[in-house]
Steps between C-alpha positions, in 0.01 A plus 500: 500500500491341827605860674163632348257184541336582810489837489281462140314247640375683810406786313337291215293334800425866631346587161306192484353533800393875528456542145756812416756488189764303546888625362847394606809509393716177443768305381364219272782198334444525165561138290868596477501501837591855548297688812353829343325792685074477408220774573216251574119689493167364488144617576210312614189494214195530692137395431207680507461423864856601572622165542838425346490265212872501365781704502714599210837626521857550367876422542672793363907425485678812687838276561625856274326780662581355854895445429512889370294577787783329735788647319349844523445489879802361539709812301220698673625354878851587379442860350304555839799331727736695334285875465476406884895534576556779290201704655669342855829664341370804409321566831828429693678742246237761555536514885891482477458842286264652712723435779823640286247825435411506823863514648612726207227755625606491867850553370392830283285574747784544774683739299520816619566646094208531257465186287293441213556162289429527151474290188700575187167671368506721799189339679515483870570199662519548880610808720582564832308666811739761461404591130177397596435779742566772213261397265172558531376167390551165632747227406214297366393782293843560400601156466465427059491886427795682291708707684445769274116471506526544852767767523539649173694772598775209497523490118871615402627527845835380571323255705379404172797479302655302763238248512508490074852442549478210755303335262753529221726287793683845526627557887355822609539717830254775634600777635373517884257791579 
């Protein structure tokens, strides 16, 4: 192929010249006329004084191999392109929740009640500073714990019930103390 000509040529003159194994890959026209993609490889036979007497060497036909190669980069470059914009997605989706959890908190936070978000297993979400400052632990230490592993005494209360009840999508009222 007249794309691959010189490039061949200059390294076939490279390997005559300094000796070293020549290989390169090319498109050669077969009879048909059809261009097809060649591993060409050939290494220098020396004499006993290390001169080189002949060369023997190989066209190998990887017109195959090098079209699956292509195709496979090419769904590769897509896969990539596309894993790219989700993860681009995903990053922007991340930040807008850490800013909603963020806010969220400062809006707990500002309560002047006792708040403690829980999950329907009973797990602690988030509290405020306010329920904060009557535990001994930590939010972060709190944060992911049952309620009930952290304040067992809790177990049956009407507190309790209420909460079971919410669940259920029951409307419940507490009594204020």
């Amino acid at each position: 192929h007249r794309d691959d000509a010189a490039r061949v040529m200059d390294t076939w003159k490279l390997s005559l010249r300094s000796g070293v194994s020549f290989a390169v890959e090319a498109r050669l026209r077969s009879k048909e006329g059809i261009y097809r993609w060649h591993f060409a490889k050939a290494e220098p036979v020396r004499d006993s004084h290390d001169r080189i007497i002949l060369w023997i060497g190989a066209y190998t036909d990887i017109d195959d191999q090098k079209t699956i190669t292509e195709k496979l980069q090419r769904l590769v470059d897509e896969r990539t392109a596309e894993l790219k914009a989700l993860n681009e997605t995903l990053v922007t989706r991340n930040r807008d929740l850490e800013n909603t959890q963020n806010f969220l908190q400062q809006l707990i936070d500002s309560s002047v009640e006792f708040v403690c978000v829980l999950d329907k297993k009973f797990n602690i979400v988030a509290v405020n500073k306010r329920f904060e400052e009557t535990r001994n632990p930590s939010r972060h230490v709190l944060v992911g714990k049952n309620i009930f592993e952290t304040t067992p005494y809790a177990t049956g209360t009407i507190q309790h019930q209420s909460i079971l009840k919410a669940l259920n999508g029951e409307t419940t009222y507490l009594p204020k103390q």
